[in-house]
N, C-alpha and C positions, 0 to 999 in steps of 0.2 A: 422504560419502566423504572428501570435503577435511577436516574436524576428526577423523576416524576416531571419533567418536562416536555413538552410538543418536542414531536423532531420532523426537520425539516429536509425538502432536497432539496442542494445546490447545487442547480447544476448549470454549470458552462456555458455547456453547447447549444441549449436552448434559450437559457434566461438573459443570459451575458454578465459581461463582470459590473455593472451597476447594483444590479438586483439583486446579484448573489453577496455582495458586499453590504448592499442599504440590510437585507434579509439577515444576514451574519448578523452583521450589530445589533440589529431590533431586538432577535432572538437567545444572543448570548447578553442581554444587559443583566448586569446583578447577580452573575454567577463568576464562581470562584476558575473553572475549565471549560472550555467547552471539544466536546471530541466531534472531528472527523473522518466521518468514516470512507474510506475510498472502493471503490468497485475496479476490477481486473488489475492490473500491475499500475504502478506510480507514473508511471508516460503513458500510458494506453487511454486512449480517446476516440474522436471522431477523424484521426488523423493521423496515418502510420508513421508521417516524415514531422509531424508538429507533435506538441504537447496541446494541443487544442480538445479541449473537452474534457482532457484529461482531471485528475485529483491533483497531480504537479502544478497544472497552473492555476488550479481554484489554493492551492498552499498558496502559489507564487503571490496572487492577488492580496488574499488578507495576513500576508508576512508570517504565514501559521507554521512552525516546525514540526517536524514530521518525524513520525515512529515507523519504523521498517520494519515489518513482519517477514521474517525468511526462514523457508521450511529449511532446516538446518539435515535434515537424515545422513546420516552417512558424510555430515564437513565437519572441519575442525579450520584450517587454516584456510579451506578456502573460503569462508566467508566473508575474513578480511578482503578477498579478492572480488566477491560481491559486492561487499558494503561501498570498497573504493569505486567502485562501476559508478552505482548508484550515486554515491555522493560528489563524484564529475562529470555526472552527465549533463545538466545543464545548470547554467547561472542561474543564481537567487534561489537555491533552495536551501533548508535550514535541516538537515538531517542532524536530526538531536540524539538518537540512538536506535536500540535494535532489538526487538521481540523475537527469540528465537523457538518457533513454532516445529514441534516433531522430534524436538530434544530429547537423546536419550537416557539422559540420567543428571545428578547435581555435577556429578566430573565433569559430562561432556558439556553443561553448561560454563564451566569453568576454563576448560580448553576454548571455549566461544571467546567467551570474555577474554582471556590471556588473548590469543589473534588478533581480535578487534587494537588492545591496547597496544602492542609489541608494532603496532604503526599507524596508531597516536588517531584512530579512526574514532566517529561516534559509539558509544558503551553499551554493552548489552543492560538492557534494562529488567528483562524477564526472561524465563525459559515456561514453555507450554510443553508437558511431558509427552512424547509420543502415545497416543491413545488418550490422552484426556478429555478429547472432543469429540463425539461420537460423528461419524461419517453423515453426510447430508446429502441429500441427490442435487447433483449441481440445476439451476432452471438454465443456463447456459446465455443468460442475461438476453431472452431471446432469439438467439441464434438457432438454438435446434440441433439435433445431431442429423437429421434428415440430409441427406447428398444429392447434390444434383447432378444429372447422369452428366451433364459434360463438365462438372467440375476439377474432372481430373487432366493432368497435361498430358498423359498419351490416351487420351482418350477414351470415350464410354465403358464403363462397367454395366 
């Protein structure tokens, strides 16, 4: 609603990287940004051991840089140790900086920022105050919380 434009899903794992690339371009022509949004963590896909399906490799594809959202509650210096995670985990990606989501206050965003920089990591871009986004019920993208009785490794509940 905010850019008054269609939006689109790009997705990977079903479309492949032609489609999602011809579809990118048709759909971002004549605009000054275009955002993407990623669903579950930045490697997470159709494939525990790959980036396959994942938001990682639809960046990887259209050389898009990427903003990190990390629930910060309770870090200060370890986020630097997050952010470094993230931004060696695999080649070609372009982590341009870092949304700190659950921040507690303008200090604790500042402590964020100081860590990020004190080892030369991508910069906090924004802080998201703890509570500014009212709680949502997760849809669980499918999955369901429902259990399956031999789902567990010692056995039925």
């Amino acid at each position: 609603m905010a850019s008054e434009r269609p939006c689109y899903n790009l997705d990977g794992w079903m479309a492949g990287k032609d489609y999602v690339f011809c579809l990118f371009t048709r759909a971002s022509q004549g605009a000054d940004i275009s955002v993407i949004e990623g669903v579950m963590g930045l490697f997470d896909g159709a494939d525990p051991a790959s980036s396959e399906g994942s938001i990682a490799e639809i960046a990887r594809w259209l050389n898009a840089p990427i903003i990190l959202i990390a629930v910060v509650y309770g870090m200060a210096r370890s986020l630097a140790a997050l952010v470094r995670g993230y931004s060696g985990f695999e080649k070609g990606l372009q982590l341009a900086g870092v949304i700190a989501n659950r921040c507690g206050s303008e200090h604790h965003a500042s402590m964020l920022a100081l860590s990020l920089a004190a080892e030369a990591l991508p910069r906090l871009v924004g802080g998201i105050p703890q509570g500014a986004i009212p709680n949502l019920a997760s849809r669980h993208l499918g999955l369901g919380e429902r259990r399956h009785r031999n789902s567990f490794p010692d056995g039925p509940r």
